[in-house]
PQR file of N, CA, C, O and H, with PARSE charges and radii, in Angstrom:
ATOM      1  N   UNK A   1       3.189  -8.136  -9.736 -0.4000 1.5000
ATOM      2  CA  UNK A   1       2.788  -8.179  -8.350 -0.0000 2.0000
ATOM      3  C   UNK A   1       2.280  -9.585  -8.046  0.5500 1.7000
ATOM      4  O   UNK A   1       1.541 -10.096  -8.888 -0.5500 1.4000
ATOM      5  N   UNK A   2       2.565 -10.226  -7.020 -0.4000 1.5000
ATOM      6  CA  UNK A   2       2.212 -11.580  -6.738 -0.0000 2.0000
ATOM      7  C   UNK A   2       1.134 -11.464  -6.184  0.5500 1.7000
ATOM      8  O   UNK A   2       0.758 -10.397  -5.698 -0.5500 1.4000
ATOM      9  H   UNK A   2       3.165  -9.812  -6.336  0.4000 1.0000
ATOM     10  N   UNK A   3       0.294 -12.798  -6.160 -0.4000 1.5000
ATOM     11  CA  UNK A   3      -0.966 -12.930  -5.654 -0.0000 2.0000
ATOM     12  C   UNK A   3      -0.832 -12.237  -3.513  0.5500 1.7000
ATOM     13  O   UNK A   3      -1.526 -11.366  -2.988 -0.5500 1.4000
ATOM     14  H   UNK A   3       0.599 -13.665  -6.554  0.4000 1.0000
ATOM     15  N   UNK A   4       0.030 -12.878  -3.018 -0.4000 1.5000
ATOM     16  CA  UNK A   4       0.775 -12.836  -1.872 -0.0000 2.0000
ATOM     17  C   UNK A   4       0.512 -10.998  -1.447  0.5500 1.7000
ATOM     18  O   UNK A   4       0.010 -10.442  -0.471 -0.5500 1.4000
ATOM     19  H   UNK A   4       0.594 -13.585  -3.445  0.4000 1.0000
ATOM     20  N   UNK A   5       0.954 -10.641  -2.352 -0.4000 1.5000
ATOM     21  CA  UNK A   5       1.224  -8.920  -2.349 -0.0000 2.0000
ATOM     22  C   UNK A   5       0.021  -7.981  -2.635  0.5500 1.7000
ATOM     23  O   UNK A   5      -0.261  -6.878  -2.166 -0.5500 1.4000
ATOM     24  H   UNK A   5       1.362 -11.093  -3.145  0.4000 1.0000
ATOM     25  N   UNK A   6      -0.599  -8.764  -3.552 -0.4000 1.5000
ATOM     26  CA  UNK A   6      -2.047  -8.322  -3.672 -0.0000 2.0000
ATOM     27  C   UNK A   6      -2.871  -8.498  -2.507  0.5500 1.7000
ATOM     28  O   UNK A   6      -3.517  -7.509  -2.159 -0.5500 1.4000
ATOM     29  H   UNK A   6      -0.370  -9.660  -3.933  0.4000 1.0000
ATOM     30  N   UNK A   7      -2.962  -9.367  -1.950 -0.4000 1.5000
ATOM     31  CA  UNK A   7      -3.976  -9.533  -0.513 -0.0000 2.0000
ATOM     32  C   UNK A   7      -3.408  -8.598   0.532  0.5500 1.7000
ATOM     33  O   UNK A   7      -4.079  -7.932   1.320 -0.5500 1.4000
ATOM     34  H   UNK A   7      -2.437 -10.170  -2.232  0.4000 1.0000
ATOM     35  N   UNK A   8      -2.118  -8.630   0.443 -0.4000 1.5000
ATOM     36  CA  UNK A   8      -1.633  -7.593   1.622 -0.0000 2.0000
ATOM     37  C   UNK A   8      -1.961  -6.020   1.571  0.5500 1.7000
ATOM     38  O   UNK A   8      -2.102  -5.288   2.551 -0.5500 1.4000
ATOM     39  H   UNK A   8      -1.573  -9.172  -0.198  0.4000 1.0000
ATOM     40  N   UNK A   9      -2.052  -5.660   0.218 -0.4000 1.5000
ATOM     41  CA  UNK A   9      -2.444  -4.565  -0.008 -0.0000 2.0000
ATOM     42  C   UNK A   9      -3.635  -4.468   0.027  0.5500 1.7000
ATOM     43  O   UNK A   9      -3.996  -3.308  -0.173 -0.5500 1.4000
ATOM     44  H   UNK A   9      -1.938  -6.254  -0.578  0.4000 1.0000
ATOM     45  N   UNK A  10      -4.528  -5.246   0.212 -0.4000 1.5000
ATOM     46  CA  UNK A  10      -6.462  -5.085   0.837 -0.0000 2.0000
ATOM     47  C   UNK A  10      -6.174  -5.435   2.300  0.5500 1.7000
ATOM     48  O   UNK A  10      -5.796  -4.318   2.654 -0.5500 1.4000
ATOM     49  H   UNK A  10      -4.235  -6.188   0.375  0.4000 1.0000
ATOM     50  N   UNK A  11      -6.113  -5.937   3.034 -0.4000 1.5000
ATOM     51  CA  UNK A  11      -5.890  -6.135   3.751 -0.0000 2.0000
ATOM     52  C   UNK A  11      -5.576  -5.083   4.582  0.5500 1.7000
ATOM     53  O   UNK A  11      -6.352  -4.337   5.179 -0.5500 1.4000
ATOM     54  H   UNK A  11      -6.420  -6.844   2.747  0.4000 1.0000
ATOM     55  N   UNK A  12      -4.125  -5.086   4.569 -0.4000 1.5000
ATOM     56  CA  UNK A  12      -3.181  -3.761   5.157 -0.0000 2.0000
ATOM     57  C   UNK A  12      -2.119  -3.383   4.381  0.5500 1.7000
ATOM     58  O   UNK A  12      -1.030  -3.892   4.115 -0.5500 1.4000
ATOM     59  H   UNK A  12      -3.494  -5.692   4.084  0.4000 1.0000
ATOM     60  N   UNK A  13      -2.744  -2.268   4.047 -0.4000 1.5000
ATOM     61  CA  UNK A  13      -1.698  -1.644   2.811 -0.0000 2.0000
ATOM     62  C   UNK A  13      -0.095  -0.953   3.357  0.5500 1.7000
ATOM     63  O   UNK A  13       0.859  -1.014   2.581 -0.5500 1.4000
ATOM     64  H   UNK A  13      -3.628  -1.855   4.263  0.4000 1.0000
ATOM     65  N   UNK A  14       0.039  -0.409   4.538 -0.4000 1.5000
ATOM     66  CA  UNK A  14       1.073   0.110   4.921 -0.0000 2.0000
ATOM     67  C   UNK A  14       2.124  -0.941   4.706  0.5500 1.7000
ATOM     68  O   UNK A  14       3.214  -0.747   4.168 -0.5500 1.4000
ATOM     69  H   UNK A  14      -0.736  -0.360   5.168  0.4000 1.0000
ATOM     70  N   UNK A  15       1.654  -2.132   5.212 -0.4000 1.5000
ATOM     71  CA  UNK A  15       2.688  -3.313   5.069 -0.0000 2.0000
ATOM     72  C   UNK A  15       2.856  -3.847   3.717  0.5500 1.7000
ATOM     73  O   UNK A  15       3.674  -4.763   3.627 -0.5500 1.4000
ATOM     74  H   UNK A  15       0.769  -2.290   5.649  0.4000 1.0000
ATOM     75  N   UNK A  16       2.302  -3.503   2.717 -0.4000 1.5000
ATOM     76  CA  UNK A  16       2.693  -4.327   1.429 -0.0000 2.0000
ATOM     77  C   UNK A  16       3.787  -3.109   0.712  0.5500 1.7000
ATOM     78  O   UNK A  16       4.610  -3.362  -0.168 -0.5500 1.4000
ATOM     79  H   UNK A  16       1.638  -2.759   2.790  0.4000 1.0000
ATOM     80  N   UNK A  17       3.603  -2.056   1.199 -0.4000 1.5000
ATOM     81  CA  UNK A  17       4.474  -0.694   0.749 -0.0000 2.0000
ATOM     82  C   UNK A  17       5.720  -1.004   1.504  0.5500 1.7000
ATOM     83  O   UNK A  17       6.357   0.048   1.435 -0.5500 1.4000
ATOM     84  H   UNK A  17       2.934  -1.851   1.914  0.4000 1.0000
ATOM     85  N   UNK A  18       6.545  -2.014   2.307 -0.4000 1.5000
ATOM     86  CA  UNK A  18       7.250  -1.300   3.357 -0.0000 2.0000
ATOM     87  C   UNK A  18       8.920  -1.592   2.645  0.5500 1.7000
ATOM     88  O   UNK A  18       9.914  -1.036   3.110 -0.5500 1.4000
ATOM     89  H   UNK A  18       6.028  -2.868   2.362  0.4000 1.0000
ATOM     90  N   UNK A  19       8.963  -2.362   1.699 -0.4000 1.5000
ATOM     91  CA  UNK A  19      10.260  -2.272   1.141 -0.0000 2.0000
ATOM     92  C   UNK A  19      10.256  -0.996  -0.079  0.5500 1.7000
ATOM     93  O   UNK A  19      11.063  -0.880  -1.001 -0.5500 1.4000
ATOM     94  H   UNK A  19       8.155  -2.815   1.321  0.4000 1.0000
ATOM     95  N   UNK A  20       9.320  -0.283   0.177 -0.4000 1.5000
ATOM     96  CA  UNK A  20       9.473   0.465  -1.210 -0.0000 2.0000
ATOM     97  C   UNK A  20       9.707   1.467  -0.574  0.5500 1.7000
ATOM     98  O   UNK A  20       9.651   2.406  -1.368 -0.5500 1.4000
ATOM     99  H   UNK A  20       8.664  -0.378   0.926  0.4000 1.0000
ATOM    100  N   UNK A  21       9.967   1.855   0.520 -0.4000 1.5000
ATOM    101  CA  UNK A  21      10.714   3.140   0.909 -0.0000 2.0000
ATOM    102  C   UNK A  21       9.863   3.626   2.177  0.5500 1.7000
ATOM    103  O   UNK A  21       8.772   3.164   2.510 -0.5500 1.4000
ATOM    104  H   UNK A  21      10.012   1.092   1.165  0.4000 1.0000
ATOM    105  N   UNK A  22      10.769   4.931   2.995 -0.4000 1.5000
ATOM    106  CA  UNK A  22       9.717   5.058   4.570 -0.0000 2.0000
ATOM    107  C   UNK A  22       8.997   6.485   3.973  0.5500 1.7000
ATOM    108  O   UNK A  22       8.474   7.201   4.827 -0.5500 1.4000
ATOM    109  H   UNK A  22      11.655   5.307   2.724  0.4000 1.0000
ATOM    110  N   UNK A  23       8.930   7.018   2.295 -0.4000 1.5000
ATOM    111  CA  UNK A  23       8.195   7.753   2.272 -0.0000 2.0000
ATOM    112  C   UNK A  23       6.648   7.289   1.390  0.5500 1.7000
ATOM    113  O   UNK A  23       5.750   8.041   1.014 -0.5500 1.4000
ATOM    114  H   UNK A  23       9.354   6.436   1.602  0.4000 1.0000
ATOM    115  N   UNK A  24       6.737   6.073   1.276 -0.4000 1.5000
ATOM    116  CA  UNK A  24       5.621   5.317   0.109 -0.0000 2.0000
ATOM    117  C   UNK A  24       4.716   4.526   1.202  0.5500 1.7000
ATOM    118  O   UNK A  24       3.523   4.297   1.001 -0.5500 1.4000
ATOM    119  H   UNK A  24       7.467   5.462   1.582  0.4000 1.0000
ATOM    120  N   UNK A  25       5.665   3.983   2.824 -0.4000 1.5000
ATOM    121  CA  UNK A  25       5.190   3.677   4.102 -0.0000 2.0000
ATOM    122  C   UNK A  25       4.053   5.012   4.552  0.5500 1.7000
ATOM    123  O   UNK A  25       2.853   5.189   4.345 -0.5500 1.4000
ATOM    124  H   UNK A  25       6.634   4.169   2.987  0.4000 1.0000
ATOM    125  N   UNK A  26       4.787   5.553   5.039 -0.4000 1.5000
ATOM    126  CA  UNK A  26       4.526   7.307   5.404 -0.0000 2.0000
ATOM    127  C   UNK A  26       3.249   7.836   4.570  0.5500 1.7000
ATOM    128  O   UNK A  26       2.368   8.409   5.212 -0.5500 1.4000
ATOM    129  H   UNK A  26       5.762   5.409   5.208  0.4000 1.0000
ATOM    130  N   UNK A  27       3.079   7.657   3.003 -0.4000 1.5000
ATOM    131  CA  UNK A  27       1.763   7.833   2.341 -0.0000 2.0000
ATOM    132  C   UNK A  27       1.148   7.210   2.360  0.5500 1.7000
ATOM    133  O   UNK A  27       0.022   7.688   2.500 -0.5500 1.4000
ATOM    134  H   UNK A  27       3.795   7.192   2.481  0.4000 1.0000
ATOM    135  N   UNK A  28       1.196   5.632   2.250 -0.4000 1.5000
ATOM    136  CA  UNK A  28      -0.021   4.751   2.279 -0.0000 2.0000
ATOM    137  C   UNK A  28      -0.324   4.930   3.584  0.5500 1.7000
ATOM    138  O   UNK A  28      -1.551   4.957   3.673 -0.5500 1.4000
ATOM    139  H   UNK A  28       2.111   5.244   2.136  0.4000 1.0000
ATOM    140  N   UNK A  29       0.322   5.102   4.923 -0.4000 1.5000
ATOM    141  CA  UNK A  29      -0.507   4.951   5.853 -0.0000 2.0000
ATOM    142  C   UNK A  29      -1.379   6.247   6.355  0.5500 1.7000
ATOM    143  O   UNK A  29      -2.365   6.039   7.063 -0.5500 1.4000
ATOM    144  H   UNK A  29       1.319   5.080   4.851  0.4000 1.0000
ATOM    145  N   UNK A  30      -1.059   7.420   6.034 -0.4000 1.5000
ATOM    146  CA  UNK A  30      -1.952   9.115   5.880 -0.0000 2.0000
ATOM    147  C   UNK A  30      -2.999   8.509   4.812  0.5500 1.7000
ATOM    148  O   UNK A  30      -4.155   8.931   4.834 -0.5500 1.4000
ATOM    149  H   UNK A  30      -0.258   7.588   5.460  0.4000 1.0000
ATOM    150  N   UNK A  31      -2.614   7.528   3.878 -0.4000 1.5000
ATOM    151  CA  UNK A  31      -4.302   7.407   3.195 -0.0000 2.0000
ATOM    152  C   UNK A  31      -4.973   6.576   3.530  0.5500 1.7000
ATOM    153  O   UNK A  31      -6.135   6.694   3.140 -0.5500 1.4000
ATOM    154  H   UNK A  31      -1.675   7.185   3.860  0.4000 1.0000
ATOM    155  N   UNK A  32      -4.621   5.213   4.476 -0.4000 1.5000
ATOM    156  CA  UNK A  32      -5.303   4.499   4.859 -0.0000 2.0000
ATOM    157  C   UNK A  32      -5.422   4.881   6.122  0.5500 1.7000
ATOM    158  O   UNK A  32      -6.106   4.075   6.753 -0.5500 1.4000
ATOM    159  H   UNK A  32      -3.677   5.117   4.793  0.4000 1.0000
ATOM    160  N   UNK A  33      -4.908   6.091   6.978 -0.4000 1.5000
ATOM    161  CA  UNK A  33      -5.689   6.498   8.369 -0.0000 2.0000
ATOM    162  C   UNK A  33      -7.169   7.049   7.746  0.5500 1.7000
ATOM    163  O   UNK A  33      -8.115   6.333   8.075 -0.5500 1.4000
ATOM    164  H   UNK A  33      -4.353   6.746   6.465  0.4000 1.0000
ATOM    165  N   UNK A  34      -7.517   8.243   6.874 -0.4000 1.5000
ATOM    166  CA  UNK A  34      -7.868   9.132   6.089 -0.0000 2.0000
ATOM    167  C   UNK A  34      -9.575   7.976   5.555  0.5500 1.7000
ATOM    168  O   UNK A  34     -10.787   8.193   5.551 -0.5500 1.4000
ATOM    169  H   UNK A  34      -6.749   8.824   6.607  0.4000 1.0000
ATOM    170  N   UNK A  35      -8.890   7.074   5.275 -0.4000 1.5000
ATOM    171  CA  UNK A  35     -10.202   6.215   4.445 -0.0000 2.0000
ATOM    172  C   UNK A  35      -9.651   4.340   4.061  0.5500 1.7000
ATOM    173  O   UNK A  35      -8.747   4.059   3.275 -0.5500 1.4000
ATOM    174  H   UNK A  35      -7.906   6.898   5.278  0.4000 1.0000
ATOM    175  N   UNK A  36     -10.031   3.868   4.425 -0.4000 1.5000
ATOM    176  CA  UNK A  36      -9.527   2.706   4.082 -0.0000 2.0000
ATOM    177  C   UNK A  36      -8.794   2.566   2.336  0.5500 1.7000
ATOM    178  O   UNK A  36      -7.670   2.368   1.876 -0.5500 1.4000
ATOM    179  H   UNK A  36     -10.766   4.096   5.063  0.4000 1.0000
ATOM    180  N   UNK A  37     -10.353   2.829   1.713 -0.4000 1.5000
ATOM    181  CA  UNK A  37     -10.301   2.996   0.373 -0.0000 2.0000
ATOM    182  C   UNK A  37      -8.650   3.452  -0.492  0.5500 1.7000
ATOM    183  O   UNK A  37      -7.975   2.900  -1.361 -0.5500 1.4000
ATOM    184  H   UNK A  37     -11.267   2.990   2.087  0.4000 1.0000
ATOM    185  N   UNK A  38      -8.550   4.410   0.105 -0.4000 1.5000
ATOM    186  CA  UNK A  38      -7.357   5.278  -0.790 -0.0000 2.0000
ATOM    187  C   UNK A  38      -6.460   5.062   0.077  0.5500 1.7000
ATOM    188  O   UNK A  38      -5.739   6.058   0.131 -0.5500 1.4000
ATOM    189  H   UNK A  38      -9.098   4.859   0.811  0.4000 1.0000
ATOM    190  N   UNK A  39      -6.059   4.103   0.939 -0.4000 1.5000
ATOM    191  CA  UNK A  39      -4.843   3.468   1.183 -0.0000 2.0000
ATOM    192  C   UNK A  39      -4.444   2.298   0.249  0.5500 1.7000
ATOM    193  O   UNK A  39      -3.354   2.017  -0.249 -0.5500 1.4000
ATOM    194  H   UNK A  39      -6.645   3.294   0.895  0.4000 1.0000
ATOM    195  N   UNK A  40      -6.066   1.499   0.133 -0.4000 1.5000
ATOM    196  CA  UNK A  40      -5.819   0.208  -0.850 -0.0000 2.0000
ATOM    197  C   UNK A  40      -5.448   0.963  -2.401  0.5500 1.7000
ATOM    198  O   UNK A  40      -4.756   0.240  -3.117 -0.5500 1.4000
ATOM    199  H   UNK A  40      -6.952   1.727   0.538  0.4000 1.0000
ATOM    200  N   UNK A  41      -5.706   1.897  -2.815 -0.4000 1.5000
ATOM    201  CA  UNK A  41      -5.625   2.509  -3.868 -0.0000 2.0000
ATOM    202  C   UNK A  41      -4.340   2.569  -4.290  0.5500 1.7000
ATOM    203  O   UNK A  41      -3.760   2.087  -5.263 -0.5500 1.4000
ATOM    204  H   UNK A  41      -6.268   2.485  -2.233  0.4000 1.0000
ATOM    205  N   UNK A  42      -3.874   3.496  -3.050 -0.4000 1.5000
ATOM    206  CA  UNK A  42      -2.322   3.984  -2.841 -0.0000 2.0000
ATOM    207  C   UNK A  42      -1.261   2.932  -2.700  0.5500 1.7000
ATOM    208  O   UNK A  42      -0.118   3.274  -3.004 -0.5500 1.4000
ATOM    209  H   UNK A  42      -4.345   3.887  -2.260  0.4000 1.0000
ATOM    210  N   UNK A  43      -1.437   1.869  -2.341 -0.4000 1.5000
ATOM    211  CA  UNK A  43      -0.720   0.529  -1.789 -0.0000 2.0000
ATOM    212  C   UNK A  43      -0.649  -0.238  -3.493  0.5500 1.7000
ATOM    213  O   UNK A  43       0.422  -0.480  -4.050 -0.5500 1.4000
ATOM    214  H   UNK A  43      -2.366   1.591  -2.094  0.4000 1.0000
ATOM    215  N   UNK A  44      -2.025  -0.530  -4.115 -0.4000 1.5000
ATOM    216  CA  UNK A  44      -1.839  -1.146  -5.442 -0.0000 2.0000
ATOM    217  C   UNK A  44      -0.776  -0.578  -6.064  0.5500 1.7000
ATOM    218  O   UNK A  44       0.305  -1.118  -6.297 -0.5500 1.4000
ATOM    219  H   UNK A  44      -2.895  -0.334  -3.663  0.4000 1.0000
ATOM    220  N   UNK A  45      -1.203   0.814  -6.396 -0.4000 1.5000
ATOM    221  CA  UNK A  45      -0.344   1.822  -7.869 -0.0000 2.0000
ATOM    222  C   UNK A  45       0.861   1.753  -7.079  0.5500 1.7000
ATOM    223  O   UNK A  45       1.715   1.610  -7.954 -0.5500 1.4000
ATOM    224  H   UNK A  45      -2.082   1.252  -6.207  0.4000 1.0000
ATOM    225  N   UNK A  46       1.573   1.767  -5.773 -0.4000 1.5000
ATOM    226  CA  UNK A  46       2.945   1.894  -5.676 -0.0000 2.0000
ATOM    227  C   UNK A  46       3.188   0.350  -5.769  0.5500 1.7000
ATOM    228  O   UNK A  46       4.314  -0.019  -6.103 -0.5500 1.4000
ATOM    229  H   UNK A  46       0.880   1.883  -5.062  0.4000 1.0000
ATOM    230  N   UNK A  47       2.738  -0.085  -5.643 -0.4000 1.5000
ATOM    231  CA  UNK A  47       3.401  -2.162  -5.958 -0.0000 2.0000
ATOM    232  C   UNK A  47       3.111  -2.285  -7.328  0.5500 1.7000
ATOM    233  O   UNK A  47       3.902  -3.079  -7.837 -0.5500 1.4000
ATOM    234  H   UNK A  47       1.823   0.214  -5.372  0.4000 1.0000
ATOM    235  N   UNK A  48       2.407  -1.886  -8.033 -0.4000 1.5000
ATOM    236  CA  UNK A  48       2.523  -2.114  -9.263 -0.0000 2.0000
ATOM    237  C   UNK A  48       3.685  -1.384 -10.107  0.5500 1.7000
ATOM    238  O   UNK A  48       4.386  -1.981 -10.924 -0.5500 1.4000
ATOM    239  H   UNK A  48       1.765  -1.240  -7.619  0.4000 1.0000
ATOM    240  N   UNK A  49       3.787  -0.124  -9.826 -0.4000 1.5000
ATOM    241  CA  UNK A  49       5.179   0.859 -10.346 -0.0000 2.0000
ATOM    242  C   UNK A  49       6.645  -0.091 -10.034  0.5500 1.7000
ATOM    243  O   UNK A  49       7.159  -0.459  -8.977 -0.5500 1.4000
ATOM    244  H   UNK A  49       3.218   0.360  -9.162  0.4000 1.0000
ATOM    245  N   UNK A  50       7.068  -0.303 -11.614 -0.4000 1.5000
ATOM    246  CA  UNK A  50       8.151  -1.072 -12.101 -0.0000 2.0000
ATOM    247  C   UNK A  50       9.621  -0.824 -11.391  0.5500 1.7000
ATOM    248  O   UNK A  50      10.605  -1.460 -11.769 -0.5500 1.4000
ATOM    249  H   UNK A  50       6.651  -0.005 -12.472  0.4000 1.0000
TER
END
């Protein structure tokens, strides 16, 4: 994960998810409506998955 990709995912996580599919879009943003927290959560572990 690049430094670049990492800030986007604190930041605003829906957008660092958005090439990884409109259902990984679709979850990070139900967890970052939900709580900030567990969007940034949700946004890391799917950018980190190989």
């Amino acid at each position: 994960m690049s430094c670049l990709r990492a800030i986007l995912c604190i930041i605003f996580p829906p957008l660092a998810v958005i090439d990884k599919g409109c259902g990984s879009v679709i979850l990070v943003f139900a967890l970052t409506l939900c709580a900030w927290v567990p969007g940034v959560i949700g946004a890391i572990l799917i950018c980190n998955k190989q």
